[in-house]
N, C-alpha and C positions, 0 to 999 in steps of 0.2 A: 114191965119191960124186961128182955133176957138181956142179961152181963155176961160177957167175957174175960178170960185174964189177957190181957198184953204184955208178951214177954218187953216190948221196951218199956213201959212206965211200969211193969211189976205191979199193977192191981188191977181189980175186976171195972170193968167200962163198958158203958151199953153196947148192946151189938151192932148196934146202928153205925157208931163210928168205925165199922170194920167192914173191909174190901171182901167181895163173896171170892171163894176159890174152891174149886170143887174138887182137885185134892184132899182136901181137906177131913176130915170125919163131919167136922162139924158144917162145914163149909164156907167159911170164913178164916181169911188169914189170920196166922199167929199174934201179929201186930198189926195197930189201930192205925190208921189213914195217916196219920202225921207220925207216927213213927216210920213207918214205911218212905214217907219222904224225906226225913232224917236219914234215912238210912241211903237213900239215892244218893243225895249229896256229901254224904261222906264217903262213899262209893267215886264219884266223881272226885274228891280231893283225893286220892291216889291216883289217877290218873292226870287231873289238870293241878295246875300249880295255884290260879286264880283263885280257887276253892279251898285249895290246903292254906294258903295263905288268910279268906277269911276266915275260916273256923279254928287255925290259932289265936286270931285275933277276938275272937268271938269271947271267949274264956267263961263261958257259961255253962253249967250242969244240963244237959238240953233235956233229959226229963223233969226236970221243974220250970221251964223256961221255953217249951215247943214252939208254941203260939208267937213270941217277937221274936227268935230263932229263923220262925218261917216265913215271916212278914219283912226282917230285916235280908234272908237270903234272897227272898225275890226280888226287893230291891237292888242286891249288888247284882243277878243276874242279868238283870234291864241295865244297868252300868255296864257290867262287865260286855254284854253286844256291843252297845254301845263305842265304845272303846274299840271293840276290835273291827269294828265297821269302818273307822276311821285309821288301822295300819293298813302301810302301803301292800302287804303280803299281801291281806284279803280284798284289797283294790287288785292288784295285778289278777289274782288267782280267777278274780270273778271277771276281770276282763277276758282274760283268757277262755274261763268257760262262755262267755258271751261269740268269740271270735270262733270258736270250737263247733257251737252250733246255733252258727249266725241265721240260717235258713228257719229256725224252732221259733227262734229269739222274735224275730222279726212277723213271723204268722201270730204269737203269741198277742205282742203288739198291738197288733193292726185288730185283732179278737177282741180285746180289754178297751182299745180306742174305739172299736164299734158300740161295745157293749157296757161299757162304764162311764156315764153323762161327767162323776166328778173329774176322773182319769182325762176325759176328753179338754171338758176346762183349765187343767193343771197343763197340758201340753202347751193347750194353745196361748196360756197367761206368758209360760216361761217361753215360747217361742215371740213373743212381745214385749219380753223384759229381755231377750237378747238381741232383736233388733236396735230398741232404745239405747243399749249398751254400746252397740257395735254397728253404727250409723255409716261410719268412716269405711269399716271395713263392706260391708255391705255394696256401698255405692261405691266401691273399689271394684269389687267383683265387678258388678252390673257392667261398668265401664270398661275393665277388662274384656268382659261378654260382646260387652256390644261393635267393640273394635277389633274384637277376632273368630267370632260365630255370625255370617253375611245373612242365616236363617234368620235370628236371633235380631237380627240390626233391623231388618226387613218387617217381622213379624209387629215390633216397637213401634216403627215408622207408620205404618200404616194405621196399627192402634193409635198411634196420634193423631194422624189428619182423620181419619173416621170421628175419632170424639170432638177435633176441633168443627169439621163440617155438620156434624148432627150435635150441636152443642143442646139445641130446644128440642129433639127430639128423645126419651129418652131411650135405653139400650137395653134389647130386651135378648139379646143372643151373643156369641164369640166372633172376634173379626172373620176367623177361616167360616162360618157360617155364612156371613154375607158377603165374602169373597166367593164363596161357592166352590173350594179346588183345595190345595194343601199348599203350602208355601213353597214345597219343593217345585211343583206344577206352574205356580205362580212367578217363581225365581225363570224357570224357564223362557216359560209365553213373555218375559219383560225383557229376556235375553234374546230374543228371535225377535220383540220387535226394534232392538237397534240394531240389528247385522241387516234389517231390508233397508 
């Protein structure tokens, strides 16, 4: 097997563990796969504070130490989301991107809820756990609805005497279906027959 030298570990290492780049003469980077990500991350710690802070904390020679160096970084970087997924900055910011392009947001949606059985499950559990939650408020609405929408009062009403009269029959359609007309149609022809 051919060796390389690694300018970060300073000795010769298969070439197996090097990134091709064709720059290169040889065609592989100067440094091996895990120096190269050493090097990101400490690239990042001038920029983010998150990073400078682990890798003072770190206090290890990271060439004789790569391997738990890079097992213990990924772990804080799964913390570190973690964490920032939970300030209010990155709530508001991602609100705002949502409200920004509400029209994307929403087709996106309705794409992933066609096309993702677990997605479909998760909506419909938690739109079930928030019913169960909020019972009160719910049948507040309803009765809101139903004391200030005359469509709404109408289209209820009649769903109820229909399922009370066909209690043994069972329902194989919607009431405007067996009413034959639209409720607006029907609000009508019911107001024309008290003015005869």
């Amino acid at each position: 097997m051919d060796k390389k030298y690694c300018l970060g570990c300073n000795k010769n290492i298969d070439i197996c563990l090097f990134s091709l780049n064709n720059k290169e003469i040889d065609g592989y980077q100067n440094r091996c796969k895990n120096c190269k990500k050493i090097q990101y991350y400490i690239s990042l710690s001038k920029k983010d504070k998150w990073y400078l802070k682990f890798i003072k904390e770190f206090n290890l020679d990271f060439i004789n130490n790569k391997n738990e160096f890079l097992i213990k970084i990924k772990q804080f970087s799964k913390w570190k989301w973690e964490n920032i997924k939970q300030t209010d900055d990155y709530k508001l910011l991602n609100k705002q991107r949502r409200e920004k392009n509400k029209e994307q947001v929403k087709q996106n949606n309705k794409k992933r809820y066609k096309e993702d059985i677990l997605y479909q499950n998760s909506i419909k559990n938690n739109v079930k756990e928030w019913e169960e939650k909020n019972k009160k408020k719910k049948n507040q609405r309803r009765k809101n609805r139903y004391n200030n929408d005359l469509d709404f009062k109408l289209k209820l009403n009649l769903r109820n005497y229909f399922n009370i009269s066909l209690k043994t029959i069972p329902k194989k359609s919607s009431i405007l279906d067996l009413i034959g007309c639209s409720v607006e149609d029907l609000k009508l022809h019911l107001e024309n027959q008290f003015l005869n």
